[in-house]
SETI-918443 format. One record per atom (N, C-alpha, C): z, y, x; residue number from 0. Coordinates in pm, 1 decimal. Each point is the difference from the previous one (the first is absolute). Layout:
N
PT         up      north       east   kolpa
PT          Z          Y          X     NUM
...
This chain:
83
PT         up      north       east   kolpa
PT    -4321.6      216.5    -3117.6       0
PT     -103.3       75.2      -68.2       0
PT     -135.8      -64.4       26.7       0
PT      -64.8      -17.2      -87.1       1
PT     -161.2      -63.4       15.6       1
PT     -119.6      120.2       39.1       1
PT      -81.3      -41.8       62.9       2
PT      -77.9      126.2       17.7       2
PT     -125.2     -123.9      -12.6       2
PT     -104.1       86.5      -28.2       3
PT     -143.7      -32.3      -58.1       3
PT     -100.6       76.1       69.4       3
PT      -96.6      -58.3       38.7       4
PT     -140.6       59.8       37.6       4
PT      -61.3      103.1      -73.9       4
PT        4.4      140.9       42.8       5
PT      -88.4       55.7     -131.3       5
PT     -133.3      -55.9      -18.3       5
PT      -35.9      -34.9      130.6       6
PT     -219.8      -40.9      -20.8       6
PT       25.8     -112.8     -149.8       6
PT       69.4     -124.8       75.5       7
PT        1.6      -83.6      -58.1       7
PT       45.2        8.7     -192.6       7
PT       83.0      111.5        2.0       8
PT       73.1       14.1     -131.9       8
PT     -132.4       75.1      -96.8       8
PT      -68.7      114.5       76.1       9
PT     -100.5       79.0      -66.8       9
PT       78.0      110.7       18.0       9
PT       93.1       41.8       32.0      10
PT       75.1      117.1      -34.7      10
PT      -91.8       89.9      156.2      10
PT      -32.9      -25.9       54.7      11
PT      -80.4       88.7      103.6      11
PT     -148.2      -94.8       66.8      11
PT      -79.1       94.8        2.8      12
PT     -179.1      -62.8       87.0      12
PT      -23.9       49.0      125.4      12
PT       13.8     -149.0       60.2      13
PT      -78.6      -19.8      130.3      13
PT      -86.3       64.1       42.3      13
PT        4.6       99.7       37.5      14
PT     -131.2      149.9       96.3      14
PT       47.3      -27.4      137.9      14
PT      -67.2      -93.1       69.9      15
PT      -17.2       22.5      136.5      15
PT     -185.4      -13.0       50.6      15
PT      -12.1       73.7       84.6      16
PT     -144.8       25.0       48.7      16
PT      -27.1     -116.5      147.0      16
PT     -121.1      -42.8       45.5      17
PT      -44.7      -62.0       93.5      17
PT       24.7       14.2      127.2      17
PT       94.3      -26.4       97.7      18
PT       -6.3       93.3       90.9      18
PT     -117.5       -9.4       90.8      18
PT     -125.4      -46.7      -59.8      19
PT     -137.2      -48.2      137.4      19
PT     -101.2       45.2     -103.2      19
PT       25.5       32.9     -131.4      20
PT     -158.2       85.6      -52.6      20
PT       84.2       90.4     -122.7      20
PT      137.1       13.5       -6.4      21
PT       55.1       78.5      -77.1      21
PT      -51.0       11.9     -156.9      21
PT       -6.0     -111.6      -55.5      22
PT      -53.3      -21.2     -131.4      22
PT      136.6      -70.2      -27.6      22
PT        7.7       28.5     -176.6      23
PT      106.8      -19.1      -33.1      23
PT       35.6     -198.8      -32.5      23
PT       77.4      -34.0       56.8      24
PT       34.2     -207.8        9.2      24
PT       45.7      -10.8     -151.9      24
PT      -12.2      -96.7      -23.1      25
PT       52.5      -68.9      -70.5      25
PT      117.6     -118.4       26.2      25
PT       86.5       -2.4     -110.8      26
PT       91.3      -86.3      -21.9      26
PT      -19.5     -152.8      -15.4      26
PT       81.9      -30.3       54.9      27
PT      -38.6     -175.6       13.1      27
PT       85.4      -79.5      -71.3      27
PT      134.2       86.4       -9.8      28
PT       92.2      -91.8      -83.4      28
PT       96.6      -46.7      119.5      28
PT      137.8      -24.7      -13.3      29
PT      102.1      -18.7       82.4      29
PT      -50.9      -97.7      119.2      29
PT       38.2      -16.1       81.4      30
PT      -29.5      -61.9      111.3      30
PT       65.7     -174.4      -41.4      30
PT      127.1        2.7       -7.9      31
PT       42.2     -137.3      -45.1      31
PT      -76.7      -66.4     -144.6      31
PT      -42.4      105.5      -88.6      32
PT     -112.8      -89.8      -92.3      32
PT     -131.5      -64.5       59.6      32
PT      -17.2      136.6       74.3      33
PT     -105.9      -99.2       81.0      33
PT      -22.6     -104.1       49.0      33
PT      126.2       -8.2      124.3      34
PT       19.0     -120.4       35.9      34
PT       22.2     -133.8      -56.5      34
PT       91.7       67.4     -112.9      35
PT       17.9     -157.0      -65.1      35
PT      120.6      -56.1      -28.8      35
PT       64.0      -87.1      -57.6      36
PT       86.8      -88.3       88.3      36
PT      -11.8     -135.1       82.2      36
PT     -106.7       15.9       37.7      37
PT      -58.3     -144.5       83.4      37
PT      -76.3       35.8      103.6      37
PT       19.2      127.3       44.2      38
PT     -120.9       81.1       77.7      38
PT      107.6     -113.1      166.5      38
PT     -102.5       29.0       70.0      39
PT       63.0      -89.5      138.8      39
PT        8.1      153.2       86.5      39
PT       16.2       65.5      -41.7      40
PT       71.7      146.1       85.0      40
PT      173.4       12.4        8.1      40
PT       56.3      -80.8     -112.9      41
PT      135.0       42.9      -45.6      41
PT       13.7      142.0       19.9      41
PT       27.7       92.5     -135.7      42
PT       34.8      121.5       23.2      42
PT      135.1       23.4       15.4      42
PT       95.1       12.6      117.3      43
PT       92.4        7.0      -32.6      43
PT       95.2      174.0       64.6      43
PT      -88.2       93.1      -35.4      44
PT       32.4      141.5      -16.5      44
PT      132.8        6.6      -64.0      44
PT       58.3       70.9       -4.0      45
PT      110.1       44.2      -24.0      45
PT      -22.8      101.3     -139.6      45
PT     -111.8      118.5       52.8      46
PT      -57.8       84.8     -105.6      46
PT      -38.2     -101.6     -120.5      46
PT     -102.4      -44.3        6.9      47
PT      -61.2     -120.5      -95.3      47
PT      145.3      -79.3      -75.3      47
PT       37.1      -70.7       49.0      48
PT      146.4      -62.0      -40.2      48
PT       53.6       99.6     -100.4      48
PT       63.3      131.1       87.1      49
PT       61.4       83.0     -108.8      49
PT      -61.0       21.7     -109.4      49
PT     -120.6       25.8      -15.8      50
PT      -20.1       60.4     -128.9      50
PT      -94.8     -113.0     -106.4      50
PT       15.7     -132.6       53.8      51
PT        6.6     -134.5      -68.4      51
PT      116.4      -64.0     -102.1      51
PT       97.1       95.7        1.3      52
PT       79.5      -81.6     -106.4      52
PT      125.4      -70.8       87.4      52
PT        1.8      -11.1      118.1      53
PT       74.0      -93.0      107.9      53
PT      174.6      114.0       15.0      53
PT       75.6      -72.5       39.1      54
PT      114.3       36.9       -4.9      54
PT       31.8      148.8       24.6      54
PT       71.5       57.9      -40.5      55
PT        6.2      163.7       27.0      55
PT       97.0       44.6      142.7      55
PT      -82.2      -31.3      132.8      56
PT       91.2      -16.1       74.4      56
PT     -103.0       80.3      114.8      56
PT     -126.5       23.4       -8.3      57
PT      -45.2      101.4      100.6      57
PT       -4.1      130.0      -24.3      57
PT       43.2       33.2      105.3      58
PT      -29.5      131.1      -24.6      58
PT     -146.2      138.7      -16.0      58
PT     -116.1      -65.7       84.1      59
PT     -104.6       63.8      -18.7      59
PT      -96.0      -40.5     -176.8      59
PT        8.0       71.6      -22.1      60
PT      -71.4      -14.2     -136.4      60
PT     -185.3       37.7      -46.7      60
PT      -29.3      -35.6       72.3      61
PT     -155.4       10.0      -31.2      61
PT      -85.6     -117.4      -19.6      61
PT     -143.0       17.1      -39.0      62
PT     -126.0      -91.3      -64.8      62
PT     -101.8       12.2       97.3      62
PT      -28.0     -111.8       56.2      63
PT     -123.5        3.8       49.8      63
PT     -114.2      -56.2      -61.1      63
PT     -107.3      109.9      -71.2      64
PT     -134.6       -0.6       17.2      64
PT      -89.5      -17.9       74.7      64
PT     -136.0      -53.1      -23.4      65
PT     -126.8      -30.4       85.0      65
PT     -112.4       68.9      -95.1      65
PT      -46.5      100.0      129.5      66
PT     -103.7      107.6      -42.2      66
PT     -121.0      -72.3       49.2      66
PT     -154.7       62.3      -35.2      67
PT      -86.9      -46.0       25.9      67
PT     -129.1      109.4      -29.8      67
PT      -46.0       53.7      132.0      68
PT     -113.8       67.9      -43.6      68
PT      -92.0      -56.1      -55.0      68
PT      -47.9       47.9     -147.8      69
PT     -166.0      -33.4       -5.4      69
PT     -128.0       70.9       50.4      69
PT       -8.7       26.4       84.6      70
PT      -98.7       42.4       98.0      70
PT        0.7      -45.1      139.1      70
PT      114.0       19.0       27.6      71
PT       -6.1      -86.6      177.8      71
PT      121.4      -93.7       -2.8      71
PT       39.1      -64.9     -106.8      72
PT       93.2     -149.4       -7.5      72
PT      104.0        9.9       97.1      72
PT       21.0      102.1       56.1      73
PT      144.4       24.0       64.6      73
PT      108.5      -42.8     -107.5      73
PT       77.3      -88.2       66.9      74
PT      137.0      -24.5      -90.6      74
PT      166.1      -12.2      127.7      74
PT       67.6       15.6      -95.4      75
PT      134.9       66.0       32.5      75
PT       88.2      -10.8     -102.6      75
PT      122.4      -74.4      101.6      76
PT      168.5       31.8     -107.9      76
PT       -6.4      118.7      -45.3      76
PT       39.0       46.0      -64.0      77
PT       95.3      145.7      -58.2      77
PT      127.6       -3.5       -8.6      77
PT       99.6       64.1       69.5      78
PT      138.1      -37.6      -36.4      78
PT       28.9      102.9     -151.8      78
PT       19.2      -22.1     -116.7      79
PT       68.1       69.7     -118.7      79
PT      145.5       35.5        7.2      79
PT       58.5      110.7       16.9      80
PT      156.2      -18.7      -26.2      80
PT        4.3        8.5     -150.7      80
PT      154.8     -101.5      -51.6      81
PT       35.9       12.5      -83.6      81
PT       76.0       49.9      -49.2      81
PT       10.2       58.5     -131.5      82
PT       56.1      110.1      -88.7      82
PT      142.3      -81.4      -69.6      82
């Protein structure tokens, strides 16, 4: 069975608050887009993997996002479970 990100799909919105001035973050877009495929971090998550398209063989199924306050630039993974 395939499972999908809701953030990523549109089918649900990212509402998480700041936890250091409690203003509402913004979305950054998946963590492995970010990076890249040339980023010199190698992402090699398991979460990330799964919900990349990669063989259907893990079992945890979630998306990691990168939040970002615009007021005090706090940023942070988000783990997403997937649907």
């Amino acid at each position: 069975m395939s499972s999908i990100c809701p953030v990523c799909n549109g089918l649900q919105e990212l509402q998480t608050n700041c936890p250091v001035c409690s203003i509402r973050m913004s979305d950054l877009g998946k963590l492995s887009d970010l990076l890249g495929p040339y980023s010199p971090y190698g992402l090699e998550d398991e979460a990330t993997i799964a919900m990349s398209g990669e063989p259907d063989n893990h079992p945890v199924r979630q998306c990691l996002h990168v939040v970002d306050c615009p007021e005090c630039h706090t940023s942070y993974t988000l783990v997403i479970p997937a649907e």
